[in-house]
N, C-alpha and C positions, 0 to 999 in steps of 0.2 A: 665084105662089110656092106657092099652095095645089097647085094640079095638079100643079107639079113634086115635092111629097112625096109626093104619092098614086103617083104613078107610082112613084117611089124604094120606098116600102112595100109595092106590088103586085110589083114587082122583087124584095123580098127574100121575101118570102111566096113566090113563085115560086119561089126560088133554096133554100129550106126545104125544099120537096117534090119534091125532085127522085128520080129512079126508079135511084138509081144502085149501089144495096144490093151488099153482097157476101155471100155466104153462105161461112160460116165454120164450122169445127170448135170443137167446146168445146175443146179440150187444144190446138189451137193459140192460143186466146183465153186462156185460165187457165193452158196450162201441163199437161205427161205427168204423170200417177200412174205414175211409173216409179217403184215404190220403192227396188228392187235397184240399179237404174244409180244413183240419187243414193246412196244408201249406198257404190258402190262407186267413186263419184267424191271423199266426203268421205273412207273411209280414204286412196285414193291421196292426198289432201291433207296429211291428216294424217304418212302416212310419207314425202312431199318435207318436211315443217316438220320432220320429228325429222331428217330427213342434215341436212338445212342445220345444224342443233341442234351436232349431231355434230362434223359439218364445222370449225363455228366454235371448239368447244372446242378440237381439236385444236389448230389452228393458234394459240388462246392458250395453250395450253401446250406447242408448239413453242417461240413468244417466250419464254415465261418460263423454258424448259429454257436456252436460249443464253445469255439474263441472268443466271442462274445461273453461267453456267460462265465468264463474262466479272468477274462480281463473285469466283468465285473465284481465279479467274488474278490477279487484281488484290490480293488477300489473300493469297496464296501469293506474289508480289514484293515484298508492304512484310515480310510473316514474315521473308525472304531479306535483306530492307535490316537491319532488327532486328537480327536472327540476327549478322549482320554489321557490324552499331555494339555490338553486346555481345562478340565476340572482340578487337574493337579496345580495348573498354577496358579486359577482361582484361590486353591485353597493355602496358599502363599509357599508353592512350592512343596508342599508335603505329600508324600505319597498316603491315602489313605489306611489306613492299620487292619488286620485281617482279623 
């Protein structure tokens, strides 16, 4: 048992050192000092988040312009219903004859 861990640990020690290295760039490991490009990547960010912004208002104030005009048509039929049970009872109650 003993030799088969010596071996197992000379395996790994082995497998430790092995020559396989890459050589690499800093800016590819860390990342460009591009200042300008990142600056000109966060305005482009920034002006897609203000249309969407935009976008989104509209179309709630789209819906609420229609709700509007559907609560008024709705208001302007009972005025008309009104308007129309107060000539009837002017007229002492009588529906007018067709």
């Amino acid at each position: 048992m003993l030799l088969k861990k010596r071996e197992k640990g000379a395996n790994a020690r082995a497998g430790s050192q092995r020559d396989d290295f890459v050589e690499m760039n800093d800016s590819d490991l860390m990342g460009g000092n591009d200042f300008q490009a990142r600056l000109r990547a966060q305005k482009m960010a920034e002006q897609r988040r203000a249309e969407g912004k935009i976008g989104r208002q509209m179309e709630k104030e789209a819906g609420r312009a229609d709700r509007m005009k559907e609560l008024q048509s709705k208001e302007d039929q009972t005025m008309a219903m009104f308007r129309e049970m107060a000539k009837h009872h002017k007229l002492g109650g009588q529906p007018p004859t067709l």
